[in-house]
TIRO-2110 file (N, C-alpha, C; in Angstrom, 1 decimal):
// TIRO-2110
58.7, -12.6, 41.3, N, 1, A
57.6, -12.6, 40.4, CA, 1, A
56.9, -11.2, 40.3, C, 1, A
57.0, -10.5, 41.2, N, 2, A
56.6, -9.3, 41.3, CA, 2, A
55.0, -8.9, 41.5, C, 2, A
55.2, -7.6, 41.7, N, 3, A
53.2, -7.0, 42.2, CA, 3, A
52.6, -7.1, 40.6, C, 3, A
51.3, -7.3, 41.1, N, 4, A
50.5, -8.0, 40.0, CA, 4, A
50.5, -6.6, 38.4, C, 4, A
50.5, -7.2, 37.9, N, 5, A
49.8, -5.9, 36.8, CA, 5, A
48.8, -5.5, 36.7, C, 5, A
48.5, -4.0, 36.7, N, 6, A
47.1, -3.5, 36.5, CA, 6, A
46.6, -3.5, 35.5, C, 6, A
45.5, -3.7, 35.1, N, 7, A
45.2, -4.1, 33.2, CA, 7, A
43.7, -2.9, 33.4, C, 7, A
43.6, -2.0, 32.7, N, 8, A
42.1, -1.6, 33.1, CA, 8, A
41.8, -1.6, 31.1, C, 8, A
40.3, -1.8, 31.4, N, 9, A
39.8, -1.8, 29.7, CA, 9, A
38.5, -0.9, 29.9, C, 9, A
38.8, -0.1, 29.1, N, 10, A
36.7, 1.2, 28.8, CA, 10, A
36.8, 0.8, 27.6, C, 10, A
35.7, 0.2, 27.3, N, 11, A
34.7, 0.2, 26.2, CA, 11, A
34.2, 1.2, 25.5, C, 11, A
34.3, 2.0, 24.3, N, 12, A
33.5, 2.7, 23.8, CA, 12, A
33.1, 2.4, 22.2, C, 12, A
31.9, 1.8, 22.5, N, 13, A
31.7, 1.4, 20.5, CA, 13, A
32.5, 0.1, 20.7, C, 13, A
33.0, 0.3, 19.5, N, 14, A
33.8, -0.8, 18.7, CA, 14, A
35.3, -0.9, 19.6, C, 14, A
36.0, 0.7, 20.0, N, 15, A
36.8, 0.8, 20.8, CA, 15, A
37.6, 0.5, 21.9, C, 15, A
38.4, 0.0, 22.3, N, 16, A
39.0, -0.6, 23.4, CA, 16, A
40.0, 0.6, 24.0, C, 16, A
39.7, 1.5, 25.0, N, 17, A
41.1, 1.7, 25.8, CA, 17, A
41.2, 1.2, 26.8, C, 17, A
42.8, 0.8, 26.5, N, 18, A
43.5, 0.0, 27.4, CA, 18, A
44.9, 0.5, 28.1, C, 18, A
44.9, 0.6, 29.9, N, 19, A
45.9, 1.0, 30.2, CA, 19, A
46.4, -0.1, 30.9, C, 19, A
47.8, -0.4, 30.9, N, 20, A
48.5, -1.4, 31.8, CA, 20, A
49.7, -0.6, 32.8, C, 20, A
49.3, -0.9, 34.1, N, 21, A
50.5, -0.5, 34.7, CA, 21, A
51.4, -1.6, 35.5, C, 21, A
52.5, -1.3, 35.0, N, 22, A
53.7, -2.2, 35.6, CA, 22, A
54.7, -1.7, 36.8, C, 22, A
54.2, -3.1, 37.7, N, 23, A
55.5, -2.5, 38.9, CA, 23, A
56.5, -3.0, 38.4, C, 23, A
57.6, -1.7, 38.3, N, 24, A
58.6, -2.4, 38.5, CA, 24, A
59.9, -1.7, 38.7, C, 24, A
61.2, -1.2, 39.1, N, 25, A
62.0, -0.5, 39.7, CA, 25, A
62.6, 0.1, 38.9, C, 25, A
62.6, -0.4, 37.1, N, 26, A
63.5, 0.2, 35.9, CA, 26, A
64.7, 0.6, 36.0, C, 26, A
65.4, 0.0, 37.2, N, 27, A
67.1, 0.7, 36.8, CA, 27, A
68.3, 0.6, 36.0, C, 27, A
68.3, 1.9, 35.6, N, 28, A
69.1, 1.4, 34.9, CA, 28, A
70.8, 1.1, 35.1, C, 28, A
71.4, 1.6, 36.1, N, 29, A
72.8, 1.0, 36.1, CA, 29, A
73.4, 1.9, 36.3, C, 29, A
73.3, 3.1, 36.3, N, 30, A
74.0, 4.4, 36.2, CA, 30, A
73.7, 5.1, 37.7, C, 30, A
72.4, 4.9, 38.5, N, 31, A
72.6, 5.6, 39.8, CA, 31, A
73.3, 4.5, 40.9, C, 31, A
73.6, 5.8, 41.7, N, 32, A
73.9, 5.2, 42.8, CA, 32, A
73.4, 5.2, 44.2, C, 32, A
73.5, 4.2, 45.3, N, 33, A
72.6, 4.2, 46.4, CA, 33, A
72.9, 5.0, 47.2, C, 33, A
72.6, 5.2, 48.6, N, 34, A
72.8, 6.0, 49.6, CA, 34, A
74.3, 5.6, 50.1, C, 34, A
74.4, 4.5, 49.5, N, 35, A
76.4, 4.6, 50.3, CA, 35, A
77.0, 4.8, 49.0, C, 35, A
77.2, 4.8, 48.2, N, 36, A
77.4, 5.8, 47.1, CA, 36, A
78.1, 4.6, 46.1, C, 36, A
77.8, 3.2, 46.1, N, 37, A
77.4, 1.9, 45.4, CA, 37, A
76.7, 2.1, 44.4, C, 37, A
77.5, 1.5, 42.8, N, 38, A
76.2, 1.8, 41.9, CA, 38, A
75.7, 0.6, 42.1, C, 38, A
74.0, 0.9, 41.7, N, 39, A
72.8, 0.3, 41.5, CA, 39, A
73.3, -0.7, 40.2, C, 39, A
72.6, -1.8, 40.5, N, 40, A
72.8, -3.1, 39.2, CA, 40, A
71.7, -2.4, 38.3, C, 40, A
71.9, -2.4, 37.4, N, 41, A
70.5, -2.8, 36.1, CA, 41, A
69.7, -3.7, 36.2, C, 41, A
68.3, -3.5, 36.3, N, 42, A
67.2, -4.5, 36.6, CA, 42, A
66.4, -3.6, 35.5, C, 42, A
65.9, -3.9, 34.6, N, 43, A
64.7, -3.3, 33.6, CA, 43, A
64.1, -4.1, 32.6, C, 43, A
62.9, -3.7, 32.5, N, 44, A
62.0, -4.5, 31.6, CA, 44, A
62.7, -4.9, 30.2, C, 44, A
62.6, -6.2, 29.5, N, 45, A
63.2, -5.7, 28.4, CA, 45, A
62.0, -6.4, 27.7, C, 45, A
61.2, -7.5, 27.8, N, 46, A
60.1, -7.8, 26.8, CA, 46, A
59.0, -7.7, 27.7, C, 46, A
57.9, -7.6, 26.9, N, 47, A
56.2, -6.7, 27.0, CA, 47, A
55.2, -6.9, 26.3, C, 47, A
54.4, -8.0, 26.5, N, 48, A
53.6, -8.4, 25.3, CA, 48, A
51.9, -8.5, 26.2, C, 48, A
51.4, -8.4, 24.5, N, 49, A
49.8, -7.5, 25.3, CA, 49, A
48.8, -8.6, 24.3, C, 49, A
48.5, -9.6, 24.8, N, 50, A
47.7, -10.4, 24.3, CA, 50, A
46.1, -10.7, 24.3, C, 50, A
45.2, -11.0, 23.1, N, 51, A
43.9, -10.8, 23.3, CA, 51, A
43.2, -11.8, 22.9, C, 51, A
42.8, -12.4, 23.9, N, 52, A
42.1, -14.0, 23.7, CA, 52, A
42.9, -15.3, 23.2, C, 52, A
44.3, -15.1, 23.8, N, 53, A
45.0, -16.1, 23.5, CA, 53, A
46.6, -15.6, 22.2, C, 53, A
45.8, -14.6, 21.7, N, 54, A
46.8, -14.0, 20.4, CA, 54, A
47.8, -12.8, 20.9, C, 54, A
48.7, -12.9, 19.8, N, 55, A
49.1, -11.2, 20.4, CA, 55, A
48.8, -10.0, 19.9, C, 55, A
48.9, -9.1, 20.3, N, 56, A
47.9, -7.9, 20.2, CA, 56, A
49.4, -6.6, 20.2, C, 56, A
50.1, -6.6, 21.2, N, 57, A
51.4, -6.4, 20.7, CA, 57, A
52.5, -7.1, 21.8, C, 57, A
53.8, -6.9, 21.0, N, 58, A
55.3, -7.3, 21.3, CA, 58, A
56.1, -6.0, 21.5, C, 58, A
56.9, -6.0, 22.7, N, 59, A
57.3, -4.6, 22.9, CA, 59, A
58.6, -5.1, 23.4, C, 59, A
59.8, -4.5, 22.8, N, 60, A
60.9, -4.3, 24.2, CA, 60, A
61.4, -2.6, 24.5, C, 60, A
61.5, -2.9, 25.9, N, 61, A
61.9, -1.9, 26.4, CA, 61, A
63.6, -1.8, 26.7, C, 61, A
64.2, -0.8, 27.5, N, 62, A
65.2, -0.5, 27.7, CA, 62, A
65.3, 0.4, 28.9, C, 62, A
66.2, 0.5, 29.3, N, 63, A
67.0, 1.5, 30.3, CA, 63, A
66.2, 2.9, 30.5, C, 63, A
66.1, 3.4, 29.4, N, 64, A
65.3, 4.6, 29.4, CA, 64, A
64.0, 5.1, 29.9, C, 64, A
63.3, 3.9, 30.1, N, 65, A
61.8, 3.9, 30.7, CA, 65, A
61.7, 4.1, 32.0, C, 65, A
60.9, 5.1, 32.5, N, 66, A
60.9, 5.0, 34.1, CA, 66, A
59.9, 3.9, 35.0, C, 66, A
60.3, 4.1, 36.5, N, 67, A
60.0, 3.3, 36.8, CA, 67, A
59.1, 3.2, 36.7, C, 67, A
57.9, 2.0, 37.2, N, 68, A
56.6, 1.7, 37.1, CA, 68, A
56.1, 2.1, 36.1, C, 68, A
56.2, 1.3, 34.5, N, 69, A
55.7, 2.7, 33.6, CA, 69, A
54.4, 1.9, 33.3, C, 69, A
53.4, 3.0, 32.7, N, 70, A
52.1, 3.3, 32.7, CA, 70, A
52.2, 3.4, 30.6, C, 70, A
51.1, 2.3, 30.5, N, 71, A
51.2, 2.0, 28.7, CA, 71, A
49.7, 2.3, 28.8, C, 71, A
49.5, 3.4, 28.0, N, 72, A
47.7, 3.2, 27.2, CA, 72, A
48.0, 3.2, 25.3, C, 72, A
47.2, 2.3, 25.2, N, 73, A
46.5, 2.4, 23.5, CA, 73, A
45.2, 2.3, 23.3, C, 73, A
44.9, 1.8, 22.2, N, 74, A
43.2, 1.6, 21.9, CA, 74, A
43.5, 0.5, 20.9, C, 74, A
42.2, -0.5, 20.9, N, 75, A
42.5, -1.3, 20.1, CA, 75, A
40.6, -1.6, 19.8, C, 75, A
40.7, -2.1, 18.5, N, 76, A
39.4, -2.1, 17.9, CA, 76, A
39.1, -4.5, 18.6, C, 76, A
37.9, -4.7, 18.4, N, 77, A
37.6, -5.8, 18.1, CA, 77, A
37.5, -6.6, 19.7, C, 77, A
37.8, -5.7, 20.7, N, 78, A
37.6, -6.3, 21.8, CA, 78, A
36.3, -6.1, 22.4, C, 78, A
35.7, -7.2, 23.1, N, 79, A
34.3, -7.6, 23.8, CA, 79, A
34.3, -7.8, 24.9, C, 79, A
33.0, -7.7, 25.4, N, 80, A
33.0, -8.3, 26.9, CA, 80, A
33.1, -10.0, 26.8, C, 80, A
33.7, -10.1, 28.1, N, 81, A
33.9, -11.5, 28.0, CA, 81, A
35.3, -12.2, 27.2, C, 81, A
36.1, -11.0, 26.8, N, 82, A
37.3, -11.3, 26.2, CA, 82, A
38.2, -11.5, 27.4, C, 82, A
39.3, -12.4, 26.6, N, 83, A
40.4, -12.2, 27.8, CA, 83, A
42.1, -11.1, 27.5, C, 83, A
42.5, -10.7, 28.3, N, 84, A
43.5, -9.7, 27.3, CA, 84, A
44.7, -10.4, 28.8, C, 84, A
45.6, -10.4, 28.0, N, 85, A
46.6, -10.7, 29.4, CA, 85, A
47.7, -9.8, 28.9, C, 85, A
48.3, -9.5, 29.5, N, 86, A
49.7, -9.1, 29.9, CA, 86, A
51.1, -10.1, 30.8, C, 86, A
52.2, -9.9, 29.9, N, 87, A
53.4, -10.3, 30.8, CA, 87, A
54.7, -9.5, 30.1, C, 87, A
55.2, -9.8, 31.0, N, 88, A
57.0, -9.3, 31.0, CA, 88, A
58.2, -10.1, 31.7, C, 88, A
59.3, -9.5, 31.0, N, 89, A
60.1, -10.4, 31.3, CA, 89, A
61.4, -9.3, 31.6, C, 89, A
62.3, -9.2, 32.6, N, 90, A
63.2, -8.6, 32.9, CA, 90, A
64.6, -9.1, 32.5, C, 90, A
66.0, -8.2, 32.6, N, 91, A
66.8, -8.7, 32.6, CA, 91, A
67.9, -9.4, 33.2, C, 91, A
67.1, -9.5, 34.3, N, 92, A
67.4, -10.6, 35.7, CA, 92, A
66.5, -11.9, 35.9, C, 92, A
66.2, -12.3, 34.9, N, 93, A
65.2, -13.2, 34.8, CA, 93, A
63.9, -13.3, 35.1, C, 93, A
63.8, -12.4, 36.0, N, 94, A
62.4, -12.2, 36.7, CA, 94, A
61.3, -12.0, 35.1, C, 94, A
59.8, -12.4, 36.0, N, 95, A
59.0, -12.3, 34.9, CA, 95, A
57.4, -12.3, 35.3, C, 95, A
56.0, -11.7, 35.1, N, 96, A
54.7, -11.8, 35.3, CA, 96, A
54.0, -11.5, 34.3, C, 96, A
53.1, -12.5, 34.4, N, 97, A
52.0, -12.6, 33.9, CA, 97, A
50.5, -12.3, 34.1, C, 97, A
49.8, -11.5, 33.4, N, 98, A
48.6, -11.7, 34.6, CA, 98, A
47.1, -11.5, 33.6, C, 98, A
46.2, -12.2, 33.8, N, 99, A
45.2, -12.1, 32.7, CA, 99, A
43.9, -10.9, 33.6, C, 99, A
42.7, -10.8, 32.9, N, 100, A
42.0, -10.1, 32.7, CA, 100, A
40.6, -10.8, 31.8, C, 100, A
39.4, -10.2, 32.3, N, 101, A
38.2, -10.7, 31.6, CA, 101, A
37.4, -9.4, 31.5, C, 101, A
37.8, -9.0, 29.8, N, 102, A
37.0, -7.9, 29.7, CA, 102, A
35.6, -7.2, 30.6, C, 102, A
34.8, -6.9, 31.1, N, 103, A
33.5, -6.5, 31.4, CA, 103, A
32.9, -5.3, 30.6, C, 103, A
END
């Protein structure tokens, strides 16, 4: 299931920045380990950023992304007291979820 997601939200005005950080190991398939074995592909491939229930966005990723990657945007219409969640889904089936309550 993996380490939780970090969801942070600043408020400014009307504005929402929002950064989410993801653990997760991103490999893609091409290195190899210390005994000289390639690594399997494990990487994110869906990424959705949801706000009070709705989606807010839909993302797939790929091979290319490094590990643990770090997403900021801004989004208009968010409040205190909102809820924003985040989850993902990998291509080993693994998957988290994790919500948030604006402040």
């Amino acid at each position: 299931m993996g380490v939780p997601i970090k969801i942070r939200v600043q408020l400014q005005g009307d504005i929402a920045d929002i950064r989410v950080l993801l653990q997760h190991p991103m490999e893609t398939g091409q290195r190899r380990d210390e005994g000289g074995a390639i690594m399997p592909p494990n990487f994110i491939q869906t990424f959705t950023v949801s706000h009070n229930g709705k989606p807010l966005i839909d993302g797939q990723l790929n091979t290319s992304v490094s590990k643990n990657p770090l997403f900021a945007f801004k989004a208009r219409g968010i409040k205190p007291g909102d809820k924003l969640g985040v989850s993902w889904s990998d291509n080993l089936g693994d998957s988290r979820k994790d919500e948030i309550l604006v402040a």
